[in-house]
C-alpha positions in Angstrom: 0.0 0.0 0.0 1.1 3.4 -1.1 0.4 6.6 1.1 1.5 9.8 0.1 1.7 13.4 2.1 -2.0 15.1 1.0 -0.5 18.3 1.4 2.3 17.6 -1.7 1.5 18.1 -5.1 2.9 15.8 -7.8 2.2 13.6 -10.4 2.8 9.5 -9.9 2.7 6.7 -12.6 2.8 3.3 -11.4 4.0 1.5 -14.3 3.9 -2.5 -13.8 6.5 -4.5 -15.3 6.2 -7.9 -14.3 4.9 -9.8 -11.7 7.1 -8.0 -8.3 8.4 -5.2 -10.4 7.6 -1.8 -10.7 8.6 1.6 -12.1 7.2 4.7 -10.1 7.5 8.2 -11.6 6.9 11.6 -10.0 7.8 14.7 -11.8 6.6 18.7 -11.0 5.9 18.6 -6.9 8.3 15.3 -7.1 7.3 12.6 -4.5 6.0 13.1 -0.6 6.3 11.2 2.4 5.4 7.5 1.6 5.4 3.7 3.1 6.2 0.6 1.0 5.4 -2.8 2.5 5.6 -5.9 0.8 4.9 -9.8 2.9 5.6 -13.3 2.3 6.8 -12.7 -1.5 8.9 -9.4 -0.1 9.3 -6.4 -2.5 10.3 -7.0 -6.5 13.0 -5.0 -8.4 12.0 -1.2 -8.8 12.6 2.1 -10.0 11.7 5.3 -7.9 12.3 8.9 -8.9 11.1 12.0 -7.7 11.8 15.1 -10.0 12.0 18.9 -8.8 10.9 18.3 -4.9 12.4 15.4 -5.0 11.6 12.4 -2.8 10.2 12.9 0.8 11.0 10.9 3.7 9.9 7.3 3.3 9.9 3.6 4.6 10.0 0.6 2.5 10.2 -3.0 3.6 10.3 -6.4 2.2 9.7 -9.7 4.2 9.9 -12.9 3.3 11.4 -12.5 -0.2 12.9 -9.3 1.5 13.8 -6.4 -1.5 14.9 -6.7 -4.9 17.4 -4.5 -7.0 16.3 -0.7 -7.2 17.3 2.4 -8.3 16.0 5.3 -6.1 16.9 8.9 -7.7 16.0 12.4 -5.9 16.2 15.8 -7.9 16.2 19.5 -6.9 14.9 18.4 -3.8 17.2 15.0 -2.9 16.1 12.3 -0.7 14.6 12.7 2.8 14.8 10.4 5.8 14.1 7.0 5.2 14.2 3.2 6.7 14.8 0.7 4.1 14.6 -3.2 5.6 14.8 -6.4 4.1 14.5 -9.8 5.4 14.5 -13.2 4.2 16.7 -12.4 0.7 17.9 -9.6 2.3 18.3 -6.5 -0.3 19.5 -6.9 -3.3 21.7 -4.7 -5.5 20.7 -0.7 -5.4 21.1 2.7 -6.9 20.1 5.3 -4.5 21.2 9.4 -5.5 19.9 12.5 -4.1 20.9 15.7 -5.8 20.0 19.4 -5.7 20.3 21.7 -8.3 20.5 25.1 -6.5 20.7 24.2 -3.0 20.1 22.1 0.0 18.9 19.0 -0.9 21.1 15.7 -0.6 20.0 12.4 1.6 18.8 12.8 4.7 19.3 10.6 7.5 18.7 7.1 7.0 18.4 3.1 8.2 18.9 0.6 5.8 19.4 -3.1 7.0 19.5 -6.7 4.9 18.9 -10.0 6.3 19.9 -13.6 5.6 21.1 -12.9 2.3 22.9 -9.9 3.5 22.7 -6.4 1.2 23.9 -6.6 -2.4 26.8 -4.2 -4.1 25.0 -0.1 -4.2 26.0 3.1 -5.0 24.7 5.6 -2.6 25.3 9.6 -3.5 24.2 12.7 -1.9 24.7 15.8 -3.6 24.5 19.5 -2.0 23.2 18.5 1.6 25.3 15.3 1.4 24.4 12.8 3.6 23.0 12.5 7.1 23.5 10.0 9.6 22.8 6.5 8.7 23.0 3.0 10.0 23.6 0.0 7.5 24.1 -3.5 8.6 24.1 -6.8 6.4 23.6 -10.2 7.9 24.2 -13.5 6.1 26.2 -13.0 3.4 27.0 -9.9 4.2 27.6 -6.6 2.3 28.6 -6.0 -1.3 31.2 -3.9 -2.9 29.4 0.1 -2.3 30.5 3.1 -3.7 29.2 5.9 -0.6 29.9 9.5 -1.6 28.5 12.7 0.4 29.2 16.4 -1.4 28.3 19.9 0.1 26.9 19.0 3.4 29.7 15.7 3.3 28.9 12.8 5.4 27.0 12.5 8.9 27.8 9.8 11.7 27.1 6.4 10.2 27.6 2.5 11.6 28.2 -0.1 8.5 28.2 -3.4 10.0 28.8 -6.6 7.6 28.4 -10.2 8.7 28.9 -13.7 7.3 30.1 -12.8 3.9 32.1 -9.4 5.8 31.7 -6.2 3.8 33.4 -6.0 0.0 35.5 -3.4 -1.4 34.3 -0.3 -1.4 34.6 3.5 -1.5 33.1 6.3 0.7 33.9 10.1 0.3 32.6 13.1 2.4 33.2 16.8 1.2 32.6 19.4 2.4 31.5 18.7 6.1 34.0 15.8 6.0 33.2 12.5 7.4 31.1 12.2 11.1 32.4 9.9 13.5 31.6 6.2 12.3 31.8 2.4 13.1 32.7 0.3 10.3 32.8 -3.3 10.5 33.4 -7.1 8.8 33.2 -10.2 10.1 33.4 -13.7 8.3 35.4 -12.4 5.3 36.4 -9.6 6.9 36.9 -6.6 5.0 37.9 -5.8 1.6 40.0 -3.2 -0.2 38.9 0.6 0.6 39.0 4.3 0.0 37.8 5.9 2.7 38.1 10.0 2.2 36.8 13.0 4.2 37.7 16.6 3.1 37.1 20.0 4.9 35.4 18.9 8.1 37.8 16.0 7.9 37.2 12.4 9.5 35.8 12.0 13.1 36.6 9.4 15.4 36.1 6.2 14.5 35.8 2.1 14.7 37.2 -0.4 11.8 37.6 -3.6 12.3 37.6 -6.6 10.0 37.9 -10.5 11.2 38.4 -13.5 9.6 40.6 -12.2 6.4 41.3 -9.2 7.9 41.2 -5.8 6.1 42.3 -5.7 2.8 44.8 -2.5 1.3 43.1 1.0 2.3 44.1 4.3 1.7 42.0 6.7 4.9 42.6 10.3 4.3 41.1 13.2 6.4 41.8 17.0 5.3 40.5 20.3 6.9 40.0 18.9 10.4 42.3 16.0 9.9 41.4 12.5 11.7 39.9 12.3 15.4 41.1 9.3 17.4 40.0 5.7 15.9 40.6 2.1 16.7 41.8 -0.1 13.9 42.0 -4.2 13.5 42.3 -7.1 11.4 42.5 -10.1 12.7 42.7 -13.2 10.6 44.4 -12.1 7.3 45.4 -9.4 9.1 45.7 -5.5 7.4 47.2 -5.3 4.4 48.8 -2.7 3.0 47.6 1.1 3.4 48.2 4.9 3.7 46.7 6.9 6.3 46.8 10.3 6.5 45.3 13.3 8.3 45.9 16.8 7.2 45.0 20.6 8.8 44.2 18.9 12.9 46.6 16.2 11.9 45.4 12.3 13.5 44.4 11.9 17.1 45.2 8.9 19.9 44.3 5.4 18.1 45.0 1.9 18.1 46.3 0.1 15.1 46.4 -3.4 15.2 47.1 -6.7 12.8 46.7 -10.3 13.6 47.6 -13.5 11.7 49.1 -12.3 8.8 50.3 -9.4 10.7 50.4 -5.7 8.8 51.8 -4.3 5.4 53.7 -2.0 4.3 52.4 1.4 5.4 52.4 5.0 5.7 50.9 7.0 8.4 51.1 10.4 8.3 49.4 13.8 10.1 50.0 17.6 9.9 49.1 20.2 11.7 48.0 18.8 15.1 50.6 16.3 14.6 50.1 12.4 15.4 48.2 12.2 18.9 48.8 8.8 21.3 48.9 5.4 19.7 49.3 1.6 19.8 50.8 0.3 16.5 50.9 -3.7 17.2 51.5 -6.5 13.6 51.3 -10.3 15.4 53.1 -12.9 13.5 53.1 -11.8 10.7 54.7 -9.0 12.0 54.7 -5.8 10.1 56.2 -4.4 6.7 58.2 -0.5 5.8 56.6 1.9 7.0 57.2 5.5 7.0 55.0 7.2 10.1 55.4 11.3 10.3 54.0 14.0 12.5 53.9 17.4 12.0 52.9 19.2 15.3 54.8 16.4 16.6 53.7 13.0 17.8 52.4 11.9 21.1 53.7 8.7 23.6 53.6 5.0 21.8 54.0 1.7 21.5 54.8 0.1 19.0 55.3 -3.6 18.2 56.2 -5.8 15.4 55.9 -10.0 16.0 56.4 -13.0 14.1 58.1 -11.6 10.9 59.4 -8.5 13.4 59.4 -4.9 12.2 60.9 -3.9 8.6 62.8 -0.6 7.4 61.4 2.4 8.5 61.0 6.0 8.8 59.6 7.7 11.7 59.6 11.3 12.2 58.3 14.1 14.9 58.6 17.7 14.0 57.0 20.5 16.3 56.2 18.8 19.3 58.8 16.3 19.1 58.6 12.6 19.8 56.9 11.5 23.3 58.0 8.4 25.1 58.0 5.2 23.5 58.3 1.4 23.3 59.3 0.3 20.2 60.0 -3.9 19.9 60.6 -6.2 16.6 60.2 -9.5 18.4 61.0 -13.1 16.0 63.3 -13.9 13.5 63.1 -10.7 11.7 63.9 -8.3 14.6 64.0 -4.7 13.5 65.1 -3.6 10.0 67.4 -0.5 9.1 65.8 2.5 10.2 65.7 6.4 11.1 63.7 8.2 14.0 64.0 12.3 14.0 62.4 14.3 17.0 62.5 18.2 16.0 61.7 20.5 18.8 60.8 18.9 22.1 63.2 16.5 20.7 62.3 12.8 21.8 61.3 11.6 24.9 62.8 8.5 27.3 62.5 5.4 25.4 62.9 1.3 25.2 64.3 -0.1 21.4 64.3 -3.6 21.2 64.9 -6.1 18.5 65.0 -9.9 19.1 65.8 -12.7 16.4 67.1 -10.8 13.7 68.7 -8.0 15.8 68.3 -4.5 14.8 69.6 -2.9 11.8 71.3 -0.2 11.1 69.9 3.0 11.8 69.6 7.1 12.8 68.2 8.2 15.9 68.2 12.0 16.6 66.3 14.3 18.6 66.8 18.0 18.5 65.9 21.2 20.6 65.1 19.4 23.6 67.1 16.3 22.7 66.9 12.4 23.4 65.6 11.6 27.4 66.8 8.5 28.9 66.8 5.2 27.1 67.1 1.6 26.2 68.7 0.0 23.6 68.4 -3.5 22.5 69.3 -5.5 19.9 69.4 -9.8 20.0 70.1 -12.2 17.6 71.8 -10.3 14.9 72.7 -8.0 17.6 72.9 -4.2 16.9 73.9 -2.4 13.3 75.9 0.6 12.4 74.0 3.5 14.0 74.1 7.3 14.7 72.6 9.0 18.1 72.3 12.4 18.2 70.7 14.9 21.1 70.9 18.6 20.6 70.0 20.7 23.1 68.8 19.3 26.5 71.6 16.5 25.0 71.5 12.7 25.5 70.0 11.5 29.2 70.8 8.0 30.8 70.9 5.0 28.5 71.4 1.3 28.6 72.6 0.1 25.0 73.3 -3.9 24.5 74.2 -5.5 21.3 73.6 -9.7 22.0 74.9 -12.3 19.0 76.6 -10.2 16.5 77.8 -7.5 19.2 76.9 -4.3 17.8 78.6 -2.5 14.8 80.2 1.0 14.4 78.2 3.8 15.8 78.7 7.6 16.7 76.8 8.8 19.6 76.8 13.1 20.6 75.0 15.1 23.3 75.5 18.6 22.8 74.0 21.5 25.2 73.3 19.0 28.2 75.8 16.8 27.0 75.2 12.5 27.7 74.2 11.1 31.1 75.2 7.8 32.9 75.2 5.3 30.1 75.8 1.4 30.0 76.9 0.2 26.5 77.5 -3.6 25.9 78.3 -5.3 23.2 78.3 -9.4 23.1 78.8 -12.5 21.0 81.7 -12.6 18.7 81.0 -9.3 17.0 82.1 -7.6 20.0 81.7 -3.5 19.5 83.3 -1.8 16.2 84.7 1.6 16.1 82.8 4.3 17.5 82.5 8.3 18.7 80.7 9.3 21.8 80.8 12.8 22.7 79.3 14.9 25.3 79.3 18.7 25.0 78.1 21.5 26.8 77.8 22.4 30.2 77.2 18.3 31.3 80.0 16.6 29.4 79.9 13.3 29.9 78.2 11.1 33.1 79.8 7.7 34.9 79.6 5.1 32.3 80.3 1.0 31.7 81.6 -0.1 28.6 81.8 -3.5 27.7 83.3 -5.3 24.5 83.4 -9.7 24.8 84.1 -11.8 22.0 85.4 -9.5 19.5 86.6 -7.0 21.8 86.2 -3.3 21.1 87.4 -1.6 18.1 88.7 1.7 17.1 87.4 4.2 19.7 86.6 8.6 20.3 85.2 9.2 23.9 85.0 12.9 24.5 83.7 14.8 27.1 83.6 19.1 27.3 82.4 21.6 29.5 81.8 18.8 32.7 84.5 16.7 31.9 84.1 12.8 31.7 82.8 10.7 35.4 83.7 7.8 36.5 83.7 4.8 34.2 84.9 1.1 33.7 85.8 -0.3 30.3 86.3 -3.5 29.8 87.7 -5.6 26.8 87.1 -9.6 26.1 88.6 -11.3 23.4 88.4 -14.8 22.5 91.2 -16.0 20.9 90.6 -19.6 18.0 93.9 -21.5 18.8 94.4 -24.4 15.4 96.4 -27.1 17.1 
C-alpha cells in the first residue's frame, strides 16, 4: 500500500513490469512522504524517482522474499529520511542518488538493513546537503562492494556493520563537512580493499575492524580537520597494505592493530595537530616499511612488530617532538634498518628492542630538547651501524646492548646538556666496532660502563667538554681460535 503526504502536489505513474516489479515516476511537486510494504513474497526489483521536490521521507520493507534490485533517484529536492529493511533475501543490489540543483537537498538521515542474504553491491550519493547519519548492517552474506559518496553537506555519523560474507571493497567520500564519526565493521570475510576520504570537516573518530581475512589494502585520508582518534583491526588475514593520513588537525590517539598475517607495508602520516597517542601492534606476521610522520609532533607510543618482526622504517616528529615510547621487533626478523628524527621537544625517554634478527642499522636524533633517557636493545643479529644524536637538552641516561653479532660502528653526541650515565655492551663474537661518543656543553659526559666480549672493542673517540668525563669502567674480552 502506497500513502503519500495530502498536502504535496505531484504527479505519480505506477507502471507494472512484471509480476514483483515496478517503475514509479513523479515529476513537477516530485514525491512526498510515503510507506512501501511488501509480505511473504517481499518487494520485487523497482525504479523510484522523484523530479524537482524530489523524494520525501519514506519507509520501505520487504519480508519474506525481502527487497529486490532498485534504483532510487531524488532531484532538486534530494532524498529525505528513510528506513529501508529487508528480510529473508535480504536486499538486493541498489542505486540510490539525491541531488540538488541550486541548494540544500542531498539524503537525509537514513536506516537501511538486509537480512539472511545480507545487502547486495550499491552506489549511494548525496549531492548539495550530502548525507546525514545512517545506520547500515548486512547479515548473512553480508555486504557487497558500495561506492558511498557525500558532497556539500559531506557525510554525517554512520555505523556499516557486515556479517557472514564481511563487507566487500568499497569507496566512501565526504566533502565538504568531511566524514562524522563512524563504526565500520566485517566479520566472516572480513573486510575488503577501501577508499575511505573525508575533506574539509575532515574524519571524526572512528571504529574499523575486519575479522576472519582481515582488512584488505586501504588508503583513509582526512583534510581540513584532519582525523579524530580511531581504533583499527584485522585479525585473521590481518591489514594489508595502506596509507593513512590526516591533514589541517593532523590524526588523534588510536589503536592500530594486525593479527595472523600481521600488517603491510604502510604509511601513516598527520600535519598540523601532529600524530596524537597510539598503539601500532602486527602479530606474526609482524609488520612491513613503513614510513610514520607528524607534523605538530607525535604523542607517547607503543609500537610492536611479532612474528616476521618490524621492517625498514622511517619515523619522524617535528613541532612537538617525539613522546616516550616502546618500540620492539620480536622473532626472526627483529628490526630492520631505520631512522627516528624528534625536532623540537626532541624525543622523549625510550625502550628499542629487537629480538631474532637483531636490529639494523639506523639514525636516531632528537633535537631542541634532545633524546631523554633510554634503552637499547638488539638480540640475535645484535645491533647495526648507527648514529645517536641529542641537541640541546643532550643525551639522558641509557642502557645500549648488542647480544649475537655485538653491535657495529656507531657515533653517539649530546651537545647543550651533553650525555648522562650510560651502560653500553656489546656481546657475542662481534664484539663493539669503532665508535665516537661525545658529550658537550655544560654536562659533558656522566659515569659510564663499557663492555666489549668476543670481538673486543674496536677503534674508539670518547669525548667529554664543559663537565668533563665521570667515572667509568671499560672492559675488553677477546676470545682467541687456537688451530692445534
Amino acid at each position: 500500500m502506497w500513502t503519500t503526504d495530502p498536502r504535496q502536489t505531484c504527479t505519480v505513474k505506477l507502471i507494472p513490469r512484471r509480476p514483483g516489479s515496478t517503475d514509479l515516476e513523479a515529476s513537477s511537486g516530485g514525491m512526498g512522504d510515503f510507506s512501501l510494504t511488501g509480505s511473504d513474497g517481499g518487494v520485487g526489483d523497482f525504479s523510484l524517482t522523484g523530479s524537482d521536490g524530489g523524494v520525501g521521507d519514506f519507509s520501505l520493507t520487504g519480508s519474506g522474499g525481502g527487497v529486490g534490485d532498485f534504483s532510487l533517484t531524488g532531484s532538486d529536492g534530494g532524498v529525505g529520511d528513510f528506513s529501508l529493511t529487508g528480510s529473508g533475501g535480504g536486499v538486493g543490489d541498489f542505486s540510490l542518488t539525491g541531488r540538488v540543483v541550486m541548494s540544500g537537498g542531498g539524503v537525509g538521515d537514513f536506516s537501511l538493513t538486509g537480512s539472511d542474504g545480507g545487502v547486495g553491491d550499491f552506489s549511494l550519493t548525496g549531492s548539495g546537503g550530502g548525507v546525514g547519519d545512517f545506520s547500515l548492517t548486512g547479515s548473512g552474506d553480508g555486504v557487497g562492494d558500495f561506492s558511498l559518496t557525500g558532497s556539500g553537506g559531506g557525510m554525517g555519523d554512520f555505523y556499516l556493520t557486515g556479517s557472514g560474507g564481511g563487507v566487500g571493497d568499497f569507496s566512501l567520500t565526504g566533502s565538504g563537512g568531511g566524514v562524522g564519526d563512524f563504526s565500520l565493521t566485517g566479520s566472516g570475510d572480513g573486510m575488503g580493499d577501501f577508499s575511505l576520504t573525508g575533506s574539509g570537516g575532515g574524519v571524526g573518530d572512528f571504529s574499523l575492524t575486519g575479522s576472519g581475512d582481515g582488512v584488505g589494502d586501504f588508503s583513509l585520508t582526512g583534510s581540513g580537520g584532519g582525523m579524530g582518534d580511531f581504533y583499527l583491526t584485522g585479525s585473521g588475514g590481518g591489514v594489508g597494505d595502506f596509507s593513512l593520513t590526516g591533514s589541517g588537525g593532523g590524526v588523534g590517539d588510536f589503536s592500530l592493530t594486525g593479527s595472523g598475517d600481521g600488517m603491510g607495508d604502510f604509511s601513516l602520516t598527520g600535519s598540523g595537530g601532529g600524530v596524537g597517542d597510539f598503539s601500532l601492534t602486527g602479530s606474526d606476521g609482524g609488520m612491513g616499511d613503513f614510513s610514520l610522520t607528524g607534523s605538530g609532533g607525535m604523542g607517547d607510543f607503543s609500537l610492536t612488530g611479532s612474528g616476521g618482526g618490524v621492517g625498514d622504517f622511517y619515523l619522524t616528529g617535528s613541532g612537538g617532538g617525539v613522546g616516550d615510547f616502546s618500540l620492539t621487533g620480536s622473532g626472526g626478523g627483529g628490526m630492520g634498518d631505520f631512522s627516528l628524527t624528534g625536532s623540537g621537544d626532541g624525543m622523549g625517554d625510550f625502550s628499542l628492542t629487537g629480538s631474532g634478527g637483531g636490529m639494523g642499522d639506523f639514525s636516531l636524533t632528537g633535537s631542541d630538547g634532545g633524546v631523554g633517557d633510554f634503552s637499547l636493545t638488539g638480540s640475535g643479529g645484535g645491533v647495526g651501524d648507527f648514529s645517536l644524536t641529542g641537541s640541546g637538552g643532550g643525551v639522558g641516561d641509557f642502557s645500549l646492548t648488542g647480544s649475537g653479532d655485538g653491535v657495529g660502528d656507531f657515533s653517539l653526541t649530546g651537545s647543550g646538556g651533553g650525555v648522562g650515565d650510560f651502560s653500553l655492551t656489546g656481546s657475542g663474537g662481534g664484539g663493539m666496532g669503532d665508535f665516537s661518543l661525545t658529550g658537550s656543553g655544560g654536562g659533558g659526559m656522566g659515569d659510564f660502563s663499557l663492555t666489549g666480549s668476543g670481538g673486543g672493542v674496536g677503534d674508539f673517540s670518547l669525548t667529554g667538554s664543559g663537565g668533563g668525563v665521570g667515572d667509568f669502567s671499560l672492559t675488553v674480552v677477546v676470545v682467541w681460535e687456537i688451530s692445534l
